[in-house]
C-alpha positions in Angstrom: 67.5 181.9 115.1 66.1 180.8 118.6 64.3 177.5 117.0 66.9 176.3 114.6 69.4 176.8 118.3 66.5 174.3 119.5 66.2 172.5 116.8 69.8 172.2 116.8 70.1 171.3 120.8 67.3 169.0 120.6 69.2 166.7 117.8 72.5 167.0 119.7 71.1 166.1 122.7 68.6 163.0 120.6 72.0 161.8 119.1 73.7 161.5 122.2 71.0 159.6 124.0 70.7 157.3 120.5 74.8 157.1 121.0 74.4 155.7 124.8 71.7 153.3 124.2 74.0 152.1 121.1 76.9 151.9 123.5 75.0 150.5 126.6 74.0 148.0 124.3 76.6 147.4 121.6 79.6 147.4 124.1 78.2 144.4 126.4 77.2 142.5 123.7 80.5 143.0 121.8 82.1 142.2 125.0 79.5 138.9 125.3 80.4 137.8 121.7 84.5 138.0 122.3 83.8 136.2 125.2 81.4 133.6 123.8 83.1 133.0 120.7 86.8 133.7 120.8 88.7 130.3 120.2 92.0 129.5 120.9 93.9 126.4 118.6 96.2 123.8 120.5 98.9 121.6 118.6 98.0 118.1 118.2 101.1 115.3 118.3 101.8 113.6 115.4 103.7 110.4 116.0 104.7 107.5 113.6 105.0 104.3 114.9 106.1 102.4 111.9 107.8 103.6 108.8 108.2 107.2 107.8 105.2 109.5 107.5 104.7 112.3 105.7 103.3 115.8 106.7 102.2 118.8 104.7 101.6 122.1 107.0 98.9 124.3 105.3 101.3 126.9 104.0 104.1 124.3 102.7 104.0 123.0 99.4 106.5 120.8 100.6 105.8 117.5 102.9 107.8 116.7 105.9 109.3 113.0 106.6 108.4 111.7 110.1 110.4 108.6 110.9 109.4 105.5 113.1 109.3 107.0 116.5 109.4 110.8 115.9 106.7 113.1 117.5 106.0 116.3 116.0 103.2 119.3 117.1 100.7 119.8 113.7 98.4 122.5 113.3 95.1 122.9 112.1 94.9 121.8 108.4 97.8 120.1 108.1 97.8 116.7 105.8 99.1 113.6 107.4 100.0 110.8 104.8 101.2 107.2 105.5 101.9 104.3 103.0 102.0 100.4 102.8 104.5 100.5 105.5 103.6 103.2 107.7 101.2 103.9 110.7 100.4 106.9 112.6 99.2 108.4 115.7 97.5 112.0 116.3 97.0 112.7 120.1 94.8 115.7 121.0 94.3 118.3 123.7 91.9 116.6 125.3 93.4 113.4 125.1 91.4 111.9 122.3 93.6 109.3 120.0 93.3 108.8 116.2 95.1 106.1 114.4 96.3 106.4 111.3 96.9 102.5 109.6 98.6 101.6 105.7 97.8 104.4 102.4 95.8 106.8 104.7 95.5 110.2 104.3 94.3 112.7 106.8 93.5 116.8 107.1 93.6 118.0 110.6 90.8 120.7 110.6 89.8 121.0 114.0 91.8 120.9 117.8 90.7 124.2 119.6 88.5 125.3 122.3 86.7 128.5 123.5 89.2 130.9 125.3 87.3 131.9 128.6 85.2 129.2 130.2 81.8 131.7 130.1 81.9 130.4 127.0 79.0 128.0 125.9 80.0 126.6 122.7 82.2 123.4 122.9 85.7 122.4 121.9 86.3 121.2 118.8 88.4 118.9 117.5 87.5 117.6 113.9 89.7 115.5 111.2 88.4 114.7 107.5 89.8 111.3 106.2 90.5 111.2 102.6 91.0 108.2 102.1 92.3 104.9 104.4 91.0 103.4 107.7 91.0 105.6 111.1 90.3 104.3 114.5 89.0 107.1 116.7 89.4 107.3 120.7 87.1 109.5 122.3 88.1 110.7 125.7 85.8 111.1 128.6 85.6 114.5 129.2 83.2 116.5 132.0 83.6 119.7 129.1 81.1 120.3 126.3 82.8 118.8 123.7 82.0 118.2 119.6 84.7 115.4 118.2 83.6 114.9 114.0 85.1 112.5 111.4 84.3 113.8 107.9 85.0 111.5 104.6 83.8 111.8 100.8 80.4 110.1 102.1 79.5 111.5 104.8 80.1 113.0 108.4 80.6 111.2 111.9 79.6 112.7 115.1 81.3 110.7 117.9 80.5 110.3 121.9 83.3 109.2 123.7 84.4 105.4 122.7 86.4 104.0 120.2 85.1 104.2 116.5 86.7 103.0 113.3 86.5 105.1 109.7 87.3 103.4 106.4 87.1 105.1 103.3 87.8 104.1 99.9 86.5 105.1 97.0 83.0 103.7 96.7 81.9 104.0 100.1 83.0 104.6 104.3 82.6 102.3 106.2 81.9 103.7 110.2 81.8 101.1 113.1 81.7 101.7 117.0 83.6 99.6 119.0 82.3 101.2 122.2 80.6 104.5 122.7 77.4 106.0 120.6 77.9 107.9 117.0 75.4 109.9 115.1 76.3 109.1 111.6 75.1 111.8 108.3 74.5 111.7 104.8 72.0 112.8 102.5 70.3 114.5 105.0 69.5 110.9 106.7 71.2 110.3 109.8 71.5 107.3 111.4 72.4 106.0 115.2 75.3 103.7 116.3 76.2 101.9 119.1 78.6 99.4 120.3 79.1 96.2 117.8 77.0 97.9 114.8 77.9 99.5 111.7 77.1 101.4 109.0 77.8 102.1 105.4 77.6 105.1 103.1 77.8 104.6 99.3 78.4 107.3 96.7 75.1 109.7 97.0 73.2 107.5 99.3 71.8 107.7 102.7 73.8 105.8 106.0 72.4 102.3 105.5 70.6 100.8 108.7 73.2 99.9 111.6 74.1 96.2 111.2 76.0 93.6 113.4 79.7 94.9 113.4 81.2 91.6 111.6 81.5 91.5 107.9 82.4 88.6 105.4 85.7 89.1 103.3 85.0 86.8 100.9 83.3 87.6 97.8 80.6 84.7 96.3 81.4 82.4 99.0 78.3 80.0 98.3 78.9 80.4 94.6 75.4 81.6 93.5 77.5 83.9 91.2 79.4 80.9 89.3 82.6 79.4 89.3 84.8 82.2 88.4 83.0 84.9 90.3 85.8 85.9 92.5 87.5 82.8 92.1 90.5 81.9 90.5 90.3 77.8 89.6 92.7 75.5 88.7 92.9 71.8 87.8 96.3 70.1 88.6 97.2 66.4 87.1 100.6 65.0 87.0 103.4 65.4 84.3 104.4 63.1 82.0 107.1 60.9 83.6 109.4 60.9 80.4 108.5 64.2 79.0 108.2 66.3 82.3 105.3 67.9 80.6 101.4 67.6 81.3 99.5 65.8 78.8 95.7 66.4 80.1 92.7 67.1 77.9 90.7 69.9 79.6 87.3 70.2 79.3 85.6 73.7 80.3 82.2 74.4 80.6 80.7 77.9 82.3 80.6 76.0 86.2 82.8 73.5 85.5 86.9 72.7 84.8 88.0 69.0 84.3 91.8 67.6 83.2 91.7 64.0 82.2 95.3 62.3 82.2 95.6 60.1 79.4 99.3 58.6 80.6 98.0 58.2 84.2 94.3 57.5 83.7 93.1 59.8 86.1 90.6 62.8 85.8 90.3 65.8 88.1 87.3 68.0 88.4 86.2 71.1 89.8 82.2 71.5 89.3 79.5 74.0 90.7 76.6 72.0 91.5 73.5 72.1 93.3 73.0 69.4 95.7 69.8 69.6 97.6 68.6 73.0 96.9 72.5 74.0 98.1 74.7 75.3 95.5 78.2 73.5 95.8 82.0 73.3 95.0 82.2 69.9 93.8 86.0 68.7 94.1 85.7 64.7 92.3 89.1 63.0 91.3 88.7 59.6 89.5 90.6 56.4 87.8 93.8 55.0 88.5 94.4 55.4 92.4 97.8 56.0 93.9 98.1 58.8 91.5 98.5 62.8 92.9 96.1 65.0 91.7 94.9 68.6 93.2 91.8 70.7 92.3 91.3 74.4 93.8 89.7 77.7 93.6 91.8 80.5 95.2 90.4 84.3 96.0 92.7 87.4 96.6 91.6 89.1 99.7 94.2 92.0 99.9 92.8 93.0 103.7 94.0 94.6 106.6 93.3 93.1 109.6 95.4 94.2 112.3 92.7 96.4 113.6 89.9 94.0 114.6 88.8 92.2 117.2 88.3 88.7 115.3 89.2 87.1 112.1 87.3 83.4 111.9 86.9 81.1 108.8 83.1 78.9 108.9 82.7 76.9 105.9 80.0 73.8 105.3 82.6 70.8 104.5 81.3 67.8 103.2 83.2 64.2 102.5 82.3 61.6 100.4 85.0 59.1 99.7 88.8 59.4 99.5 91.5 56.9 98.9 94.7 58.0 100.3 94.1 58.5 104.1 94.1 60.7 106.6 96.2 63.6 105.1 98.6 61.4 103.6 102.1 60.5 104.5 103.3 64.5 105.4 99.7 65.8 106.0 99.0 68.0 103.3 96.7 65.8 101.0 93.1 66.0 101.8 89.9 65.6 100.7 89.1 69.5 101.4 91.7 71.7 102.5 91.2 75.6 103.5 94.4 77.8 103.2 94.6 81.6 104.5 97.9 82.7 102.8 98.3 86.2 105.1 101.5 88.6 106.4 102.4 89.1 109.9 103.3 91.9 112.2 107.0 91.3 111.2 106.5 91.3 107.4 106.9 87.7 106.8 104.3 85.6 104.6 102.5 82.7 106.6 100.0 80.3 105.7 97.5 79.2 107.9 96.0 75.3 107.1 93.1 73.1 108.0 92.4 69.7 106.6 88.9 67.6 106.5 89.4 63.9 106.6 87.5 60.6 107.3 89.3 57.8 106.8 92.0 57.4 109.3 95.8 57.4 108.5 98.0 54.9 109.5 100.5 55.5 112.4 103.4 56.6 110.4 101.5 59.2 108.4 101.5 62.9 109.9 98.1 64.7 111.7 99.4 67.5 112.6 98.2 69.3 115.6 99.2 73.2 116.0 97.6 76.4 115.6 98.4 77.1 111.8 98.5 73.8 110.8 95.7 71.5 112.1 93.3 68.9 110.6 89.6 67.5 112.3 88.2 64.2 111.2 84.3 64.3 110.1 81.5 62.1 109.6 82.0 60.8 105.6 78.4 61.6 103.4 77.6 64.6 106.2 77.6 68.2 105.5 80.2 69.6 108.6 79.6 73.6 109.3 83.4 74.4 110.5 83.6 77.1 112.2 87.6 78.4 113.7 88.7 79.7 116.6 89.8 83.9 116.7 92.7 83.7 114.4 93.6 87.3 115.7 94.5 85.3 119.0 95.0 81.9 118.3 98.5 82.9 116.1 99.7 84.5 119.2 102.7 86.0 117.7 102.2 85.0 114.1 98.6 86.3 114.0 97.8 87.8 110.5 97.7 91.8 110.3 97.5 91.5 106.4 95.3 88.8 104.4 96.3 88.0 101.2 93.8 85.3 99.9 92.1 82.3 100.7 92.4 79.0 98.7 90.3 76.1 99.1 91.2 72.7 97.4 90.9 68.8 97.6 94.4 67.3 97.2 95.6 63.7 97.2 94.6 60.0 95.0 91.3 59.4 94.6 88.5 61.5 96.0 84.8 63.4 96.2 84.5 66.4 98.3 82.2 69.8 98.7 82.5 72.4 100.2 79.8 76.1 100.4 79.1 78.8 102.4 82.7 79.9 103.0 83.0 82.9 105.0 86.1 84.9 106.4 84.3 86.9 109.1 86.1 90.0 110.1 85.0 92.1 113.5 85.6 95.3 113.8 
């Protein structure tokens, strides 16, 4: 009886001891972990500063209209939406900024920090972009702080500085402005900083950071053909009595040509190579005095109103033309660029620069202005043109949306080439 008393003392008193070392233990570390880990979530503002923009709370089915001006507190997980005419604005907690530009869709998933400042974990304020273009700005902060930008392709870890996001289908696009950003995929990461970028296709690896200025235009020294991209067209005048053209058009695979029986004039649009340089060949010829127009034309569909610079470089070249200068009203030249864009107010502009040799006579128009300008060039010599910063040489009427470029040789009789077109974007 006495040993299963001990027996029985000696487990009681085992327990107990077993009990305190669990609680001397278990409570500080319990109390260590609600400490450590215990986060508390702060509203982020939503704003829309143009249009009306939708939001969907996590437990709504139902999206909520924001209109131009209106500020609203979202939570965590909430899906912010705007369209073709709307932009957005989410301000954090810490005072970070993202901006929300046409057709992009957001989730909120992060804005919180750690409750108690024992804490060693950082805040953490994290968005996944769907779809759309994002520009990211990173505050300052003296705090331990983890900012992340996720998309289809891949995940952004951002330093403070200003970062953009785009995201369509195929691939994000990441670019830092300002400011360092570790950028994953495919278990490769790669490291940005200011002017570079960085692309992640569809199952593939960041690509190696690059110079932070991309080219808009697609097959701009033609390697790929004639209708690579482009859009051509041949123009000869109508039949005087009929209204009507009567042209026999020739086509080949890098060529277009309209002769005009009634006027006796041909126009031509050829790829060739010149030199070792493939070419757009514009070449007009026969009866002079006679209109004629030759162009290839490529939708751009861009926004732009994000970037620092928007510049057109092309190599011009001029061999002969009849009617001078840019004839009588300035809008017949040998070559001719035209950047057919929308500005911050919604109207459609056009935006022109003409390539000339032969001088015009003093009661023919040269116009001088911003978006309407021409430059005289050595005839028989390759010209590399290169514009100002569109983004502020419009002032006012700068573009925010492109909408294509069209290049063309307009007037009587003349031979012109152009290559190497660019329309240099920097984000």
């Amino acid at each position: 009886m006495r040993k299963n008393i001990e027996r029985t003392a000696w487990v009681i008193l085992i327990a107990s001891f077993l009990t305190f070392c669990a609680l001397a233990v278990g409570i500080p570390l319990s109390v260590r972990a609600y400490l450590f880990n215990t986060m508390v979530t702060h509203p982020t503002s939503l704003t829309s500063i143009r249009g009306t923009v939708l939001e969907k709370p996590a437990d709504d089915q139902t999206p909520i209209p924001i209109t131009s001006g209106t500020t609203r507190d979202v939570d965590e997980l909430t899906i912010v939406s705007t369209d073709d005419t709307s932009q957005a604005v989410l301000t954090f907690f810490d005072g970070s900024v993202a901006t929300l530009y046409n057709n992009t869709t957001i989730i909120l998933h992060r804005a919180r920090e750690p409750r108690f400042n024992i804490s060693p974990y950082p805040a953490e304020l994290g968005i996944e972009v769907v779809q759309g273009r994002v520009r990211t700005t990173v505050a300052t902060t003296n705090d331990a702080r983890l900012f992340w930008v996720r998309t289809p392709h891949g995940e952004i870890a951002m330093a403070a500085g200003s970062f953009a996001v785009e995201t369509r289908n195929a691939e994000t696009q990441v670019t830092a402005r300002a400011g360092t950003a570790t950028v994953k995929a495919q278990n490769t990461a790669v490291m940005l900083h200011e002017g570079e970028l960085t692309r992640i296709a569809v199952n593939a690896a960041p690509t190696e950071p690059t110079t932070a200025e991309q080219n808009l235009i697609a097959n701009g020294d033609f390697s790929l053909g004639l209708t690579e991209a482009w859009e051509p067209h041949v123009y000869v005048p109508a039949d005087p009595l009929t209204g009507t053209q009567k042209a026999i058009v020739t086509k080949y695979k890098d060529s277009i040509s309209k002769f005009d029986p009634v006027n006796v004039v041909t126009s031509t649009l050829a790829i060739e190579n010149i030199g070792g340089q493939v070419v757009m060949h514009f070449h007009s010829a026969g009866t002079d005095n006679v209109h004629t127009e030759a162009s290839i034309e490529q939708t751009v569909n861009k926004d732009v109103q994000d970037f620092r610079s928007l510049r057109v470089n092309a190599q011009i070249r001029v061999n002969s033309q009849s009617l001078p200068g840019g004839g009588q009203l300035g809008t017949e030249f040998p070559v001719m660029i035209q950047l057919n864009y929308r500005d911050a107010t919604g109207n459609d502009r056009s935006w022109y620069r003409g390539f000339y040799y032969k001088p015009a006579p003093s009661n023919y128009i040269l116009h001088s202005e911003p978006d309407n300008n021409n430059e005289s060039v050595a005839q028989f010599l390759w010209y590399p043109y290169e514009s100002e910063n569109l983004l502020q040489d419009l002032g006012d009427e700068k573009p925010i949306f492109i909408k294509s470029i069209r290049i063309y040789a307009s007037g009587w009789i003349y031979d012109s080439m152009v290559t190497d077109i660019k329309l240099l974007a920097e984000d």
